[in-house]
KEMI-372971 format. One record per residue (C-alpha): residue in one letter; x, z, y; residue number from 1. Coordinates in steps of 0.05 Angstrom, whole numbers. Layout:
<pts>
@residu A&xx X&zz Z&yy Y&num NUM
...
</pts>
This chain:
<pts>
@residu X&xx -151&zz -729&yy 1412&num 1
@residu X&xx -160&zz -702&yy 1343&num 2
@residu X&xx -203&zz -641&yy 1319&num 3
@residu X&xx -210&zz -611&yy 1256&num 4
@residu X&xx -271&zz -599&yy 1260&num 5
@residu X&xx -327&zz -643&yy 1284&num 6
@residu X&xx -381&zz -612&yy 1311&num 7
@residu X&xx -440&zz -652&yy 1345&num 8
@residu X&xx -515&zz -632&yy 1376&num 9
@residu X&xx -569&zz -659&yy 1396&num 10
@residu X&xx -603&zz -617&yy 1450&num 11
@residu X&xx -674&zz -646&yy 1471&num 12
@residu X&xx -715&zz -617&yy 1518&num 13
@residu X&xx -787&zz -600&yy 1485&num 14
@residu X&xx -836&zz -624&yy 1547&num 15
@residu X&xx -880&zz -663&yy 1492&num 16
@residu X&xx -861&zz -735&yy 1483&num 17
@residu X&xx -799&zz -761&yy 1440&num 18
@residu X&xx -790&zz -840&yy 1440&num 19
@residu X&xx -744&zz -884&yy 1398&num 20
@residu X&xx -685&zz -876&yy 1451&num 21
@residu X&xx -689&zz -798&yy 1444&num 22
@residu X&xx -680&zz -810&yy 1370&num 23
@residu X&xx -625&zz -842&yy 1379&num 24
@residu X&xx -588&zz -781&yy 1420&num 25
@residu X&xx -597&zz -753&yy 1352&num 26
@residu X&xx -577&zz -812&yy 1306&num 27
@residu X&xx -506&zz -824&yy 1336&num 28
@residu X&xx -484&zz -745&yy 1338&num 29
@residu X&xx -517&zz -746&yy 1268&num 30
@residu X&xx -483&zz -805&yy 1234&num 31
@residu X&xx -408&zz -782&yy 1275&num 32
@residu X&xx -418&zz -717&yy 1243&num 33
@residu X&xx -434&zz -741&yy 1174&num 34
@residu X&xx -379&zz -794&yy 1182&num 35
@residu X&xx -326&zz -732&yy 1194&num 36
@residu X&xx -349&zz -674&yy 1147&num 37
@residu X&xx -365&zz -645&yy 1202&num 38
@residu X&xx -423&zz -610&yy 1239&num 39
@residu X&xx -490&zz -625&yy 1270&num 40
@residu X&xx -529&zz -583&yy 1306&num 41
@residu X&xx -603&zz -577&yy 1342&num 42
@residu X&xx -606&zz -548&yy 1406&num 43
@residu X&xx -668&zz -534&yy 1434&num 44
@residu X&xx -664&zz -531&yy 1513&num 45
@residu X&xx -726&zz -496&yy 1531&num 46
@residu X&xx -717&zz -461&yy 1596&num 47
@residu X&xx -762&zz -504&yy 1635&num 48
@residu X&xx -821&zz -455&yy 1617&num 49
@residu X&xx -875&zz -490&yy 1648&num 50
@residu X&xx -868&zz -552&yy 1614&num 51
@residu X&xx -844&zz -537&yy 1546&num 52
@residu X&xx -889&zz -520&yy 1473&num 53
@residu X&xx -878&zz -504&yy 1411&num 54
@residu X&xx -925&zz -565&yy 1403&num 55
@residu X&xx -867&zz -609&yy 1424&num 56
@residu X&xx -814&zz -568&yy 1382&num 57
@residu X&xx -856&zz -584&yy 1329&num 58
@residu X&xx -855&zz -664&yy 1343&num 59
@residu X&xx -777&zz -662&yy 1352&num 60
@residu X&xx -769&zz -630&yy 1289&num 61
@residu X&xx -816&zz -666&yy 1242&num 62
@residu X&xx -788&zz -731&yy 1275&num 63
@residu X&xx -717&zz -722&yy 1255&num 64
@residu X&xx -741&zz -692&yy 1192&num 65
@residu X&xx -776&zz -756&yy 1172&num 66
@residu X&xx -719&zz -796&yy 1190&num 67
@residu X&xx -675&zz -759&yy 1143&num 68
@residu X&xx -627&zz -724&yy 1208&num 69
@residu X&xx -614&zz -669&yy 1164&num 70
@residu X&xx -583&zz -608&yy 1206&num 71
@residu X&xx -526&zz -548&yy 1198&num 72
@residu X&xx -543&zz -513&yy 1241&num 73
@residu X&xx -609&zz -500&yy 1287&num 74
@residu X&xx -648&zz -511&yy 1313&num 75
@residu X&xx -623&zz -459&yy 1361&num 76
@residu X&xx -667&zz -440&yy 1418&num 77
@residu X&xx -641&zz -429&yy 1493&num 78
@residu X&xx -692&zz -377&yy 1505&num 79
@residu X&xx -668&zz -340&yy 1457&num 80
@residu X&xx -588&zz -335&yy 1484&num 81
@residu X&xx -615&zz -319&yy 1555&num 82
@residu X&xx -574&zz -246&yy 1546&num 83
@residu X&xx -521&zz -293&yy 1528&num 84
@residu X&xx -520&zz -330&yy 1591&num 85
@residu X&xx -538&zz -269&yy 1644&num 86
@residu X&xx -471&zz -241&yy 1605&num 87
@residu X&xx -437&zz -298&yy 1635&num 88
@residu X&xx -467&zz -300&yy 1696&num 89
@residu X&xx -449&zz -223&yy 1715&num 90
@residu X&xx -374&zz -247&yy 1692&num 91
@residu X&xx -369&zz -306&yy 1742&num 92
@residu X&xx -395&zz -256&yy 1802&num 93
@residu X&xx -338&zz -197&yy 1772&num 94
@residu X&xx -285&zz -247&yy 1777&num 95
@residu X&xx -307&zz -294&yy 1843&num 96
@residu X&xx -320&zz -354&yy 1803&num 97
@residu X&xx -392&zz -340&yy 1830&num 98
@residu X&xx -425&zz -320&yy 1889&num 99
@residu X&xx -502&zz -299&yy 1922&num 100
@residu X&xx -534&zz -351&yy 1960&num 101
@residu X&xx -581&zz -328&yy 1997&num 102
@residu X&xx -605&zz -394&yy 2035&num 103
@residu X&xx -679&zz -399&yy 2033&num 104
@residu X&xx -711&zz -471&yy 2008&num 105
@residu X&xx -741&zz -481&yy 2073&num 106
@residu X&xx -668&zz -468&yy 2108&num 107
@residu X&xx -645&zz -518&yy 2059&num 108
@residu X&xx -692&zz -567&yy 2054&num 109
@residu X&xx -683&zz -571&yy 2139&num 110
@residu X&xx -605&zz -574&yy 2119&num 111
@residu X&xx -619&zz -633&yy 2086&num 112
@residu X&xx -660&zz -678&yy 2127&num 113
@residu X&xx -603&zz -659&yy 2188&num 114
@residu X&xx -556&zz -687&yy 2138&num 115
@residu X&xx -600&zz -747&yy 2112&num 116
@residu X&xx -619&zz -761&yy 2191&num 117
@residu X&xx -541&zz -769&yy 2202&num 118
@residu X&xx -531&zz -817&yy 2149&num 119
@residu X&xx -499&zz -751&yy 2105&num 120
@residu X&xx -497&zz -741&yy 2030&num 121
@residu X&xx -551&zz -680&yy 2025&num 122
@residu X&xx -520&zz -620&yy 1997&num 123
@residu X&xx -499&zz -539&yy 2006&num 124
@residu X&xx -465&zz -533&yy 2061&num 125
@residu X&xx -422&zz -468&yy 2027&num 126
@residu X&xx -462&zz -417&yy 2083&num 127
@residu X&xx -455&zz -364&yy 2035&num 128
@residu X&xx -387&zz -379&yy 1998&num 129
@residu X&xx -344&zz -331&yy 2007&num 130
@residu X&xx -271&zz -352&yy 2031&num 131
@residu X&xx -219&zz -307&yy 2052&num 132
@residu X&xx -229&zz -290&yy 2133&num 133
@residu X&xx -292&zz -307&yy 2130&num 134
@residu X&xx -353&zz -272&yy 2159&num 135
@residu X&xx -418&zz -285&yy 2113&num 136
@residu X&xx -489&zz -281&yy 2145&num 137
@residu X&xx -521&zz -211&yy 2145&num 138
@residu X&xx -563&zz -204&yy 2079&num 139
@residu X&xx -635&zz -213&yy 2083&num 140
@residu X&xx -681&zz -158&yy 2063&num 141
@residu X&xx -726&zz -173&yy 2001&num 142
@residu X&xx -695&zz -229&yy 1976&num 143
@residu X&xx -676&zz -247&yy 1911&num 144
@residu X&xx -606&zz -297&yy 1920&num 145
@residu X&xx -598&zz -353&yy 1870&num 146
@residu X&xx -521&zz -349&yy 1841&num 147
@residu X&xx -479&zz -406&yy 1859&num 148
@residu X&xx -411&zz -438&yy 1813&num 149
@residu X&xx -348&zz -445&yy 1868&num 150
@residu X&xx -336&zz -513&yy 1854&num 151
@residu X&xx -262&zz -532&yy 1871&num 152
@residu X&xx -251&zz -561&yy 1934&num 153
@residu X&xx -206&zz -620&yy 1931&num 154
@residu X&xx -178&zz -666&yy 1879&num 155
@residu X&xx -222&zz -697&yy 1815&num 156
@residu X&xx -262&zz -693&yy 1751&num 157
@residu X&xx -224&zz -749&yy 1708&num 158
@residu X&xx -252&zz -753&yy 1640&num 159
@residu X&xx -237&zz -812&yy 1585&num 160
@residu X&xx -305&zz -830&yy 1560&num 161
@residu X&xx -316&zz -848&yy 1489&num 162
@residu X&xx -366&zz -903&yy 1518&num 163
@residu X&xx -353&zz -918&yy 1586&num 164
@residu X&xx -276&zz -912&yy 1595&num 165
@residu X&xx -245&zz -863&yy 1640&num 166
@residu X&xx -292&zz -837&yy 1699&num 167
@residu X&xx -268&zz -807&yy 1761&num 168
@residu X&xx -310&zz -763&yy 1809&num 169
@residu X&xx -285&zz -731&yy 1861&num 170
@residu X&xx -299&zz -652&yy 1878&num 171
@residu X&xx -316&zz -660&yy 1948&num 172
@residu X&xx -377&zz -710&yy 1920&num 173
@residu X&xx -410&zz -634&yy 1881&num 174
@residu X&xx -429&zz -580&yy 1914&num 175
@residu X&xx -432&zz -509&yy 1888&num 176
@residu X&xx -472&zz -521&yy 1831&num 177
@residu X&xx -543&zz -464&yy 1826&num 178
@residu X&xx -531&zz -429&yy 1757&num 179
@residu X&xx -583&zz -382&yy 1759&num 180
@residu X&xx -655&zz -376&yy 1788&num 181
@residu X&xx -677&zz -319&yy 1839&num 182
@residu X&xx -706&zz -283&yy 1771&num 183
@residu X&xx -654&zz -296&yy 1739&num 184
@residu X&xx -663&zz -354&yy 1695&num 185
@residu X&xx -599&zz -397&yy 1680&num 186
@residu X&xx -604&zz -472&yy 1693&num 187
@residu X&xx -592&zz -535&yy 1656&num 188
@residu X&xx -520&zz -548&yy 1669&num 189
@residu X&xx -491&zz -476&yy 1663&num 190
@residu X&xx -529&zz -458&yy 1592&num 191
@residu X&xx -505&zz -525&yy 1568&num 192
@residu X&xx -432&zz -511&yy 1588&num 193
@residu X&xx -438&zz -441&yy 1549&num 194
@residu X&xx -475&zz -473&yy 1492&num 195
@residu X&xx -424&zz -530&yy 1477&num 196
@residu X&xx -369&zz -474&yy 1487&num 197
@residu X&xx -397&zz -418&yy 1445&num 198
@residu X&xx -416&zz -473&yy 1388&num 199
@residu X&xx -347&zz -498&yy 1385&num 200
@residu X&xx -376&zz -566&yy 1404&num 201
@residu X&xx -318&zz -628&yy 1402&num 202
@residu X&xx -364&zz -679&yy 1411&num 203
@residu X&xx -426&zz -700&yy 1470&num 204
@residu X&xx -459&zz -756&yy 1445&num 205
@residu X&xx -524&zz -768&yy 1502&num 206
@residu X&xx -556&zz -816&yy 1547&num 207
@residu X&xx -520&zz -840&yy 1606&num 208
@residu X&xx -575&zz -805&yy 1647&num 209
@residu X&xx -521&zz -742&yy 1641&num 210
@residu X&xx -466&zz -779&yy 1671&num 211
@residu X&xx -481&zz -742&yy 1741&num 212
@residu X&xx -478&zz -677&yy 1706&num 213
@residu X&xx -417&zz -675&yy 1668&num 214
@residu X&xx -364&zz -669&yy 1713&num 215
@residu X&xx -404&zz -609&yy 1745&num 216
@residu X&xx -403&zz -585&yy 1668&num 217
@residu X&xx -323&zz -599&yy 1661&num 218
@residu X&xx -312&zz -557&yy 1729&num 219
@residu X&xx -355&zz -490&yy 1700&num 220
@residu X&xx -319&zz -499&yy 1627&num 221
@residu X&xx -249&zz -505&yy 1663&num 222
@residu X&xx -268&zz -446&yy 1697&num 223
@residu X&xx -288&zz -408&yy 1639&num 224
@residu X&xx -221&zz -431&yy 1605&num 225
@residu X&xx -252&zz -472&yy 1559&num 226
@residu X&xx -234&zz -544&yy 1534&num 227
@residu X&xx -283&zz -602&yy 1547&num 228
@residu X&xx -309&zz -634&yy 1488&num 229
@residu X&xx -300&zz -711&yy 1479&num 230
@residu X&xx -355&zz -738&yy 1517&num 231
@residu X&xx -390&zz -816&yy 1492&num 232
@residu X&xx -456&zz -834&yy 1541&num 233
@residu X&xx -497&zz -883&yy 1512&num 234
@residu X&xx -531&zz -939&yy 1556&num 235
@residu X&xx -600&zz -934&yy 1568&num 236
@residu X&xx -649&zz -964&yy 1516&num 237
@residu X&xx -695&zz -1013&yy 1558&num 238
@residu X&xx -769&zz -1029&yy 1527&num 239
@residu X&xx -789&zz -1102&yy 1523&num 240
@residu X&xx -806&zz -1111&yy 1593&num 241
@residu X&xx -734&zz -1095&yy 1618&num 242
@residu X&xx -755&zz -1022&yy 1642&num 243
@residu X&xx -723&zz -953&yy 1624&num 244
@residu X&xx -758&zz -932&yy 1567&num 245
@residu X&xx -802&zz -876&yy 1572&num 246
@residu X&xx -884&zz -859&yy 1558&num 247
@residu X&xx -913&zz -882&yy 1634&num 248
@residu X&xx -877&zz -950&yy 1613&num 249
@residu X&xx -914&zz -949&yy 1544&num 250
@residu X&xx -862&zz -932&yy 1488&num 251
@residu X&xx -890&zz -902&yy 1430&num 252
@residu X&xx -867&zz -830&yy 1394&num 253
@residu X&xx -834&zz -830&yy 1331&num 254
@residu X&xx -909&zz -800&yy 1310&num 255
@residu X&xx -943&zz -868&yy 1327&num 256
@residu X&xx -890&zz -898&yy 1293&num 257
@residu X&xx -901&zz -851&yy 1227&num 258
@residu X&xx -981&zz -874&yy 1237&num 259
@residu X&xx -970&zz -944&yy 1242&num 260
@residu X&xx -942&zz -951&yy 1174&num 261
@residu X&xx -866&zz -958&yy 1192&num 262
@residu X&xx -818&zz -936&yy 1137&num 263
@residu X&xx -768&zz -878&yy 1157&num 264
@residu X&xx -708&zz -921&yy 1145&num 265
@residu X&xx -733&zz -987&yy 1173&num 266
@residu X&xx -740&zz -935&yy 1242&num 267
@residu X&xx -670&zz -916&yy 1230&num 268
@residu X&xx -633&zz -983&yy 1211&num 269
@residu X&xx -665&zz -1004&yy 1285&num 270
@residu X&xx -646&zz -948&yy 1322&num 271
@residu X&xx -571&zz -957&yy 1295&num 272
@residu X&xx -567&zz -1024&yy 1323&num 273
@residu X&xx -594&zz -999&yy 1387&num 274
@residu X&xx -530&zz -990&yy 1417&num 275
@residu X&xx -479&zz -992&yy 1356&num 276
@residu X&xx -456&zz -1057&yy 1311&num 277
@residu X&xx -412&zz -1071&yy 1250&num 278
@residu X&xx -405&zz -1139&yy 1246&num 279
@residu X&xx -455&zz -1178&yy 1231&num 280
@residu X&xx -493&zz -1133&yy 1190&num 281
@residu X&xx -575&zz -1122&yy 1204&num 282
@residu X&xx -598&zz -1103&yy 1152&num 283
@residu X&xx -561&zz -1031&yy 1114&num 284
@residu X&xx -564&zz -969&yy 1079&num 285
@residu X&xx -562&zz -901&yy 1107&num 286
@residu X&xx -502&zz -889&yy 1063&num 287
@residu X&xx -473&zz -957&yy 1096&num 288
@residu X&xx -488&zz -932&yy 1164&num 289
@residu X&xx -451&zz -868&yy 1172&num 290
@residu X&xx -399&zz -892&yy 1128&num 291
@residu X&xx -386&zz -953&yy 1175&num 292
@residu X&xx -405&zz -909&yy 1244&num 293
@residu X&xx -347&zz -897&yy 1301&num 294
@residu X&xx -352&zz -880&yy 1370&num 295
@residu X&xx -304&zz -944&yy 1391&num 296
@residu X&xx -371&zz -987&yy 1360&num 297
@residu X&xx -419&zz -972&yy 1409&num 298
@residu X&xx -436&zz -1010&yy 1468&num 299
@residu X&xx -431&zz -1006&yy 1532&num 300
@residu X&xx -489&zz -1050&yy 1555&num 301
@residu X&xx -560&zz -1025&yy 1559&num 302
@residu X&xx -596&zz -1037&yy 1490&num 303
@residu X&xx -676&zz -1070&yy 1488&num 304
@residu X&xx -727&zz -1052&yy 1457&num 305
@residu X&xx -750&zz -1109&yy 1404&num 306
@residu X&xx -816&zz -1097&yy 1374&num 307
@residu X&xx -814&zz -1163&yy 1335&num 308
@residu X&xx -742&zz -1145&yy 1312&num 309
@residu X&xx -777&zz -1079&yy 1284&num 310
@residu X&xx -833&zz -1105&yy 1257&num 311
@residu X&xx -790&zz -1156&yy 1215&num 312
@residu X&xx -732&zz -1101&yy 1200&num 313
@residu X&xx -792&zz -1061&yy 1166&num 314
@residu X&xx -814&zz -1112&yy 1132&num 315
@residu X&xx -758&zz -1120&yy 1097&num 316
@residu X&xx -749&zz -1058&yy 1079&num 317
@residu X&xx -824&zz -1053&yy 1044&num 318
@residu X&xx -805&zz -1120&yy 1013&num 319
@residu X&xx -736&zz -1093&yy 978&num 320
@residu X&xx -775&zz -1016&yy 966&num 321
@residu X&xx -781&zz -992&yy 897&num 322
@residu X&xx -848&zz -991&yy 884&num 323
@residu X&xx -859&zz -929&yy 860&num 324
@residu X&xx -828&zz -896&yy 918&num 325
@residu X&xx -876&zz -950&yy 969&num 326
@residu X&xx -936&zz -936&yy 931&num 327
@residu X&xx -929&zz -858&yy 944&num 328
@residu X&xx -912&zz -876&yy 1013&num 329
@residu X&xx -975&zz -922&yy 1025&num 330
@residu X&xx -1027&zz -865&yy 996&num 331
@residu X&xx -1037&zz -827&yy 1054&num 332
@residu X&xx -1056&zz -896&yy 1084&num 333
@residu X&xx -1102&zz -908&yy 1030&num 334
@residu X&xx -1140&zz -846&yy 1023&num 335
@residu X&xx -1148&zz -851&yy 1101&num 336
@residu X&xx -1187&zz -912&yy 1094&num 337
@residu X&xx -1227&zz -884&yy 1037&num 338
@residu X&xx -1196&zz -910&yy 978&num 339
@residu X&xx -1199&zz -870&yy 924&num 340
@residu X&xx -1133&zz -898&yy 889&num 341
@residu X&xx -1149&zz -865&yy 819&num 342
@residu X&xx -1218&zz -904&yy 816&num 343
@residu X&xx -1190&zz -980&yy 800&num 344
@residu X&xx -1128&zz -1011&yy 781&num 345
@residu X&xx -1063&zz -978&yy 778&num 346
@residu X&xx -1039&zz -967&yy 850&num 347
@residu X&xx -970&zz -978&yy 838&num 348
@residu X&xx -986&zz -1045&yy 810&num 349
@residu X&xx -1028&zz -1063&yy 863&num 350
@residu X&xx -968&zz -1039&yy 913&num 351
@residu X&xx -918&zz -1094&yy 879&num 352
@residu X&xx -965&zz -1146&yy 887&num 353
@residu X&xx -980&zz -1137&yy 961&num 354
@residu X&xx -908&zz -1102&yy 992&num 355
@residu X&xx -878&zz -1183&yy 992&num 356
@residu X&xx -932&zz -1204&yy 1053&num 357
@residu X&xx -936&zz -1138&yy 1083&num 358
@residu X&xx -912&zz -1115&yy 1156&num 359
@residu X&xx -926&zz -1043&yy 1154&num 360
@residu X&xx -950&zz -987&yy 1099&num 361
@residu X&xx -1019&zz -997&yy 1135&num 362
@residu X&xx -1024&zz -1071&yy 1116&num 363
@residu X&xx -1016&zz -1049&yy 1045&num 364
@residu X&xx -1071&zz -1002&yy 1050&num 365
@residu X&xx -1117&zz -1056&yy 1080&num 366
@residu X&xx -1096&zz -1110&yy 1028&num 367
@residu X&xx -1108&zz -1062&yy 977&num 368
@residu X&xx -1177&zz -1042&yy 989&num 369
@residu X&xx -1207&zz -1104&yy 954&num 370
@residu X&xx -1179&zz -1078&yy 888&num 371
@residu X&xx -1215&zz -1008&yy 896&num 372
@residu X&xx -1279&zz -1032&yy 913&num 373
@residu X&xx -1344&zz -1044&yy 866&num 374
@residu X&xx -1345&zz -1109&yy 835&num 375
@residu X&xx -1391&zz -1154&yy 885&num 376
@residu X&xx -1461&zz -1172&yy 871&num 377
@residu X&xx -1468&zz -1233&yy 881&num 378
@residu X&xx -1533&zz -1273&yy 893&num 379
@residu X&xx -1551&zz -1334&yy 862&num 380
@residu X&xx -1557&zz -1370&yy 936&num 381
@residu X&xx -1484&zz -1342&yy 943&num 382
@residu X&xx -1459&zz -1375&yy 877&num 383
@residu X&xx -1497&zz -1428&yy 888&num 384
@residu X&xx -1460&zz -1444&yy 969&num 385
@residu X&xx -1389&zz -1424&yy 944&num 386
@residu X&xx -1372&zz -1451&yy 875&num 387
@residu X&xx -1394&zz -1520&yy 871&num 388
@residu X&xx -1432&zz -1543&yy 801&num 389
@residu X&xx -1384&zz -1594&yy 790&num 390
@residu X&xx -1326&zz -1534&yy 779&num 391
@residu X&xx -1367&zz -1496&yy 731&num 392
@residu X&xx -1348&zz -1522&yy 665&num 393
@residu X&xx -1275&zz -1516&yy 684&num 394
@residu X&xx -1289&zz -1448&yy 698&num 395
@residu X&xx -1329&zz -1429&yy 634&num 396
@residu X&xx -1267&zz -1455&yy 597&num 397
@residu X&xx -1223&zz -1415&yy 649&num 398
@residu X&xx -1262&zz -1344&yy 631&num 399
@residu X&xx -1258&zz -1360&yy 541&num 400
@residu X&xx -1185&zz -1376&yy 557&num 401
@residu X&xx -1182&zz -1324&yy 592&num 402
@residu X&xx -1207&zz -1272&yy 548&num 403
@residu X&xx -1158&zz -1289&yy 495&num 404
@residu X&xx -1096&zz -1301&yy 529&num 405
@residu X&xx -1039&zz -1243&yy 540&num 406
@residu X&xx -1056&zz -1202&yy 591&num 407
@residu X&xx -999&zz -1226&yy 637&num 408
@residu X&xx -976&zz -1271&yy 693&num 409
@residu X&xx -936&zz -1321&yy 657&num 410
@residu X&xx -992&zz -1329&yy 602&num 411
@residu X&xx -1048&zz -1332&yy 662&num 412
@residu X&xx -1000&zz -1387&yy 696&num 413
@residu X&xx -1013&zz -1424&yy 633&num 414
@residu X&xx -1082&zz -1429&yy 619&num 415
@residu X&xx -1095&zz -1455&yy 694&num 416
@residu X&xx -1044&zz -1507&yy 675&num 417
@residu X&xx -1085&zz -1523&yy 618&num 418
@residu X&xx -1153&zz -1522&yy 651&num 419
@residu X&xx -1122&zz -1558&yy 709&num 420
@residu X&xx -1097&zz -1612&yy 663&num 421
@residu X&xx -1156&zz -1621&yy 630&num 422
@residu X&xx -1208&zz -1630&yy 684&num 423
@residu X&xx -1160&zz -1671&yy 723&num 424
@residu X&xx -1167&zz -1618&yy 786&num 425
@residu X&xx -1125&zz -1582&yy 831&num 426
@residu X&xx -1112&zz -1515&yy 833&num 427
@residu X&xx -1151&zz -1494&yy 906&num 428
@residu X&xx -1204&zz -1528&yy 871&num 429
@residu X&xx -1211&zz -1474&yy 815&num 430
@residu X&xx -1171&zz -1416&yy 846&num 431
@residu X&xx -1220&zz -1406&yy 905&num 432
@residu X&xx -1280&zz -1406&yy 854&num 433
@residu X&xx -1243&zz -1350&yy 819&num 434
@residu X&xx -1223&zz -1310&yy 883&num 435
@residu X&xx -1297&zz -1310&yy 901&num 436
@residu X&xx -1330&zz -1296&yy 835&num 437
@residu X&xx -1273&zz -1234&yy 830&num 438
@residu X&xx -1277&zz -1208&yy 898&num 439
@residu X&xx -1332&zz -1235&yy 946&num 440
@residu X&xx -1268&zz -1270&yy 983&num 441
@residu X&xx -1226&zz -1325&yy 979&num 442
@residu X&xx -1163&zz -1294&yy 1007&num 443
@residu X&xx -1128&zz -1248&yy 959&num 444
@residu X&xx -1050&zz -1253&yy 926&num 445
@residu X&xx -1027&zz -1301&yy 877&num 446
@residu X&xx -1089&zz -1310&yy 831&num 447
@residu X&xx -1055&zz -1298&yy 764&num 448
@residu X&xx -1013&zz -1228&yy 795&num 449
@residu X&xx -1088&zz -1214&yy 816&num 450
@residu X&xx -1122&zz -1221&yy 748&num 451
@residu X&xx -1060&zz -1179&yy 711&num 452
@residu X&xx -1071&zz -1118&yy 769&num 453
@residu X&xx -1146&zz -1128&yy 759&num 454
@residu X&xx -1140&zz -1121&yy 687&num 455
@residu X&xx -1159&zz -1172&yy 630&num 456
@residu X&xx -1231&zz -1143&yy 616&num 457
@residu X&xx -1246&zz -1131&yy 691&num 458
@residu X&xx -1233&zz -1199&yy 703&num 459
@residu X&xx -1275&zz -1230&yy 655&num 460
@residu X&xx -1331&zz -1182&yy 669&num 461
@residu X&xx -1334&zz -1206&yy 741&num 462
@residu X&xx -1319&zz -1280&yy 722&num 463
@residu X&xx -1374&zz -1278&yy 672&num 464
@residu X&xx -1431&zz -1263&yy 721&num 465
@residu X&xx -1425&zz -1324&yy 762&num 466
@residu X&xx -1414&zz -1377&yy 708&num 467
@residu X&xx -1477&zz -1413&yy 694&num 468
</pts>
């Protein structure tokens, strides 16, 4: 089926907690839309008043900001279209597409464990539905009815999913769906259904946790005489242990990934291959992604949660970053730990020497700190335990050579050559002397990178004090 116009949503629920597989709901209808010059859209479906916050509005929001999901349209609040749906509502009782149900929850909870006790499927029994020759109960006094979609009786909900293939349910399996509260309020399934239809939606991109609900959904847009979208449900993203992904089973929010140091893209070059492949490719552009992205790519099997895979898929992503653009990224890091980048070396510099070891934006911060701090003090006992006397005329020659050389790698690289050469020594045995006498440490980057991103006179300053 062809459209001319692709229009997508995402539509999260904002109870407070949005994980890696929620950001994907919003990848795929993100990356289809961008793919089709079409459409996407953020639906906020806040009717569940006790549990939802602006809080967690906030958190959706800034997550798919960070990621780079730009939107069209939205975000688009359900609270706000509640006229909208009680229009609708009032329209389904005028024309008999809806009825009162006046069934208490203690009448139907006992309904149900009669039909659970006889081995039956729980559901309305249809006490209230009116049918022609039918008598209805008398109408109790002071009570507010919840209003009830006639489902139709008979036959099936076929739909050919973009995903799954073509899924049959049969009518007699739903009963008449509850589309609005005794006060009033709509529920999920019938504000989605006049959502998708008053957005013009083509496409339902979501979790395959909304299986069960769409071919209630089909029946009240049918109904309505509107056309179902194309729907595509995505398998569940499983976290390392095997489980359903979710925050009592430990996943993290997009937030802990933002704190943790994880670059924006890295994030969404993972969550693309949660579910979707072209090829062979791991490792790809934004640009690459939605121009390469189709529905018939995605799979049908549940996708797991790798941390490792992430972890290395950031990595290389720091490791290929302009450094410019990494060391902006990496400041907030910095600061946090109580660097005060403008007080040392230049921090881009000290960013392209570190990003080609690093894991995570927070690893550069760490690695980064010796550079900022004051030159150590060392003690004569401390000279004395870690550079060995025999080292120290190599290392007197090092700092002249030193002094005089170009102030880069390649020259640095040379006089250690020379020095090496001429004492007959290796290079551990005159690197670690420098390391310490620089930074208190023997672990640090590539000793001549180090000296050029220390600078010439720093270097020599430090060196100087320990050479005796």
């Amino acid at each position: 089926m062809r459209f001319m116009h692709i229009r997508t949503r995402f539509a999260p629920s904002p109870t407070g907690f949005i994980h890696l597989g929620n950001l994907r709901s919003a990848l795929y209808p993100w990356a289809f839309a961008r793919h089709n010059k079409g459409d996407f859209i953020l639906r906020i479906e806040d009717t569940d008043l006790e549990r939802s916050s602006q809080e967690a509005v906030d958190v959706i929001i800034e997550g798919m900001a960070w990621l780079g999901l730009d939107l069209d349209e939205g975000p688009i609040y359900q609270m706000q279209r509640i006229d909208r749906y009680r229009e609708v509502v009032k329209q389904m009782l005028d024309s008999g597409l809806a009825y009162p149900c006046y069934m208490s929850e203690e009448e139907l909870n006992k309904l149900r464990d009669q039909q659970m006790a006889s081995k039956e499927k729980p559901r309305y029994n249809g006490l209230w539905r009116p049918e022609p020759g039918k008598t209805l109960p008398p109408v109790p006094e002071g009570v507010s009815p919840v209003i009830r979609f006639k489902n139709p009786i008979g036959g099936s909900v076929i739909w050919n999913d973009a995903v799954k293939g073509q899924i049959e349910i049969s009518n007699d399996e739903l009963d008449d769906l509850v589309i609005a509260r005794p006060d009033g309020t709509p529920t999920y399934n019938f504000c989605v259904v006049i959502d998708d239809m008053d957005m013009n939606i083509t496409h339902v991109i979501r979790g395959d946790d909304h299986v069960n609900n769409t071919p209630r959904q089909i029946n009240i847009m049918r109904a309505l005489g509107g056309s179902p979208p194309v729907y595509a449900h995505l398998p569940t993203v499983l976290n390392d242990a095997g489980e359903k992904m979710s925050k009592r089973n430990g996943a993290m929010s997009v937030r802990d990934y933002q704190r943790a140091g994880y670059l924006p893209d890295a994030i969404l070059n993972y969550l693309a291959r949660l579910g979707w492949s072209h090829g062979d490719a791991e490792v790809f552009t934004k640009e690459q992604f939605v121009n390469w992205f189709d529905l018939e790519s995605l799979g049908r099997s549940p996708a797991q949660h790798n941390p490792e895979k992430l972890l290395w898929l950031n990595h290389q992503y720091i490791q290929n970053s302009d450094p410019v653009k990494l060391a902006a990224a990496t400041k907030p890091f910095a600061h946090e730990i109580g660097m005060d980048t403008e007080a040392g070396p230049d921090f881009v510099q000290v960013v392209s020497l570190l990003k080609d070891r690093a894991n995570t934006l927070i690893e550069i911060a760490e690695g980064a700190k010796l550079f900022y701090l004051p030159a150590p003090n060392l003690t004569a006992d401390q000279i004395k335990e870690n550079i060995a006397e025999a080292v120290m005329p190599a290392l007197k020659d090092l700092v002249e050579a030193i002094s005089t050389a170009e102030p880069t790698k390649e020259a640095y690289a040379a006089v250690f050559k020379q020095i090496l050469a001429k004492y007959q020594i290796k290079m551990p045995a005159l690197a670690m002397p420098v390391r310490y006498a620089l930074f208190a440490t023997t672990q640090t980057p590539a000793i001549d990178s180090v000296l050029v991103v220390l600078g010439k006179e720093e270097a020599v300053k430090r060196l100087s004090k320990v050479v005796r």
